[in-house]
C-alpha positions in Angstrom: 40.2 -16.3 20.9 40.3 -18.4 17.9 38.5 -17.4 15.0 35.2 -18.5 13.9 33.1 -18.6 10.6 29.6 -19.4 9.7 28.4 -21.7 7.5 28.7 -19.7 4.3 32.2 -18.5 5.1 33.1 -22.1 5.3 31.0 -23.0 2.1 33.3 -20.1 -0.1 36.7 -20.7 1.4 36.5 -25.1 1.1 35.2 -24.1 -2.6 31.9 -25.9 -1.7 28.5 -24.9 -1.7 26.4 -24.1 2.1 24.5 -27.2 1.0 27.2 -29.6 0.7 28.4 -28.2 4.4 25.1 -29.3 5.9 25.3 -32.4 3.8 29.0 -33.0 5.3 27.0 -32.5 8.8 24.3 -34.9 8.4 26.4 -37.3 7.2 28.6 -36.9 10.6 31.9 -36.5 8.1 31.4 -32.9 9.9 31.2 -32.5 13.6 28.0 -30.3 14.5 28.9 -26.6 14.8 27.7 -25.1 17.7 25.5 -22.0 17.5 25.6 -18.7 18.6 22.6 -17.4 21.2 21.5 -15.8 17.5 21.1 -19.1 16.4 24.0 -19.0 14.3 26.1 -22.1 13.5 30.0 -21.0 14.5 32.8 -23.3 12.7 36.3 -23.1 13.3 39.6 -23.1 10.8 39.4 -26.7 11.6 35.9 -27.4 10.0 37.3 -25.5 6.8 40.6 -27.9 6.7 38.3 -30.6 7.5 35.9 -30.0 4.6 39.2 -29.1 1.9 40.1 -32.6 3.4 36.6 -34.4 2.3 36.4 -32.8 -0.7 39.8 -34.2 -1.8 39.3 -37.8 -0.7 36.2 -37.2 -3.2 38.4 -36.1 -6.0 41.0 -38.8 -5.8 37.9 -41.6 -6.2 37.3 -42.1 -2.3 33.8 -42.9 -1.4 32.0 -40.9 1.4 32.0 -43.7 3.5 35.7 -44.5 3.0 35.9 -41.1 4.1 33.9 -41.7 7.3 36.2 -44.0 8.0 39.5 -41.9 7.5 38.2 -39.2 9.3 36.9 -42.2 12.4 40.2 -43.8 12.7 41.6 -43.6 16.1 42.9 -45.9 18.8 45.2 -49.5 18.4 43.6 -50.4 15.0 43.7 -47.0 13.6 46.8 -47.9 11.0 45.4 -51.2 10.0 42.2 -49.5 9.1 43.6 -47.1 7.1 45.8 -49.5 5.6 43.5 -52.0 4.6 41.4 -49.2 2.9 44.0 -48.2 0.8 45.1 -51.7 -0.7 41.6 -51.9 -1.5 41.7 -48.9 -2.9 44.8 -49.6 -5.1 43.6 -52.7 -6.5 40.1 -50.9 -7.5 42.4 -48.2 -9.2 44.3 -51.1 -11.1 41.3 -53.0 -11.8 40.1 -49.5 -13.6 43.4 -48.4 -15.3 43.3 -52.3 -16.8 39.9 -51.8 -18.0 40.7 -48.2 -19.2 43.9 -49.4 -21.2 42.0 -52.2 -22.2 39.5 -49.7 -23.9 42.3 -47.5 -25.5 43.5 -50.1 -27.3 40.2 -50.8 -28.4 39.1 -47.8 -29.6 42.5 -46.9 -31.6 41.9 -50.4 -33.3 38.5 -48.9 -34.3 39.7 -45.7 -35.6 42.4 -47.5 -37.6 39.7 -49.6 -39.5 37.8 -46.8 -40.0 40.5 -44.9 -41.4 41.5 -47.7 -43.7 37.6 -47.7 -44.9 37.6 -43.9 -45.8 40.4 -44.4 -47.2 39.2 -46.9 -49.8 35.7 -45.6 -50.1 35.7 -41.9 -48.8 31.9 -42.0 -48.7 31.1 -45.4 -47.6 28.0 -45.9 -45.2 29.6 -49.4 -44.6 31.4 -48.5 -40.9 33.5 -51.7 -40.2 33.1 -50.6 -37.0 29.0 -50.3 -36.6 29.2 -53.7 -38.7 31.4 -55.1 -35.6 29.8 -53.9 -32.6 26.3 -54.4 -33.6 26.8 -57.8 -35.9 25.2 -56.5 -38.6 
């Protein structure tokens, strides 16, 4: 007989709280677990790989319903769909990185001008920086 877990066994060993698991559920990213005559919700190993799985996808920057769709794939278009998520995916990621590097450079332009101004006047009020961002 394969073994079986309730809800909180799940919850500690996906490193997730029992709230997220019924969350997972309701959202139908989880298949319904069926209970127990106790009234006990039973989940296999497969709802704990399942739920490691979700909470992953989170990490790396996948939406839940990007998810759905990963874990919906199946038939003919099954590789186009997933294919088709992930370039979108990829150019969001670039988009960001762009933006992000965009900002680094940014800010170590700031911190060099405000270097250069504590330099010349150690106790200056005059930030060239709040003087550039806010126009004043």
């Amino acid at each position: 007989m394969n073994e079986v877990f309730h809800i909180g066994e799940v919850a500690n060993r996906s490193g997730v709280s029992v709230d997220t698991v019924r969350f997972y559920e309701r959202r139908r990213l989880l298949p319904l677990a069926p209970r127990k005559a106790s009234g006990y919700r039973v989940f296999t190993i497969a709802a704990i790989e399942r739920v490691r799985f979700i909470k992953l996808a989170q990490e790396l920057g996948f939406t839940l319903d990007e998810i759905g769709t990963l874990l919906s794939v199946n038939g003919d278009n099954e590789c186009v769909r997933v294919h088709d998520l992930l370039v979108k995916k990829l150019a969001d990621l670039d988009a960001r990185m762009a933006s992000m590097q965009y900002f680094q450079k940014l800010l170590t332009r700031y911190l060099a001008e405000c270097e250069a101004e504590l330099k010349k006047h150690p106790d200056s009020s005059d930030c060239p920086v709040l003087i550039e961002i806010t126009g004043k």
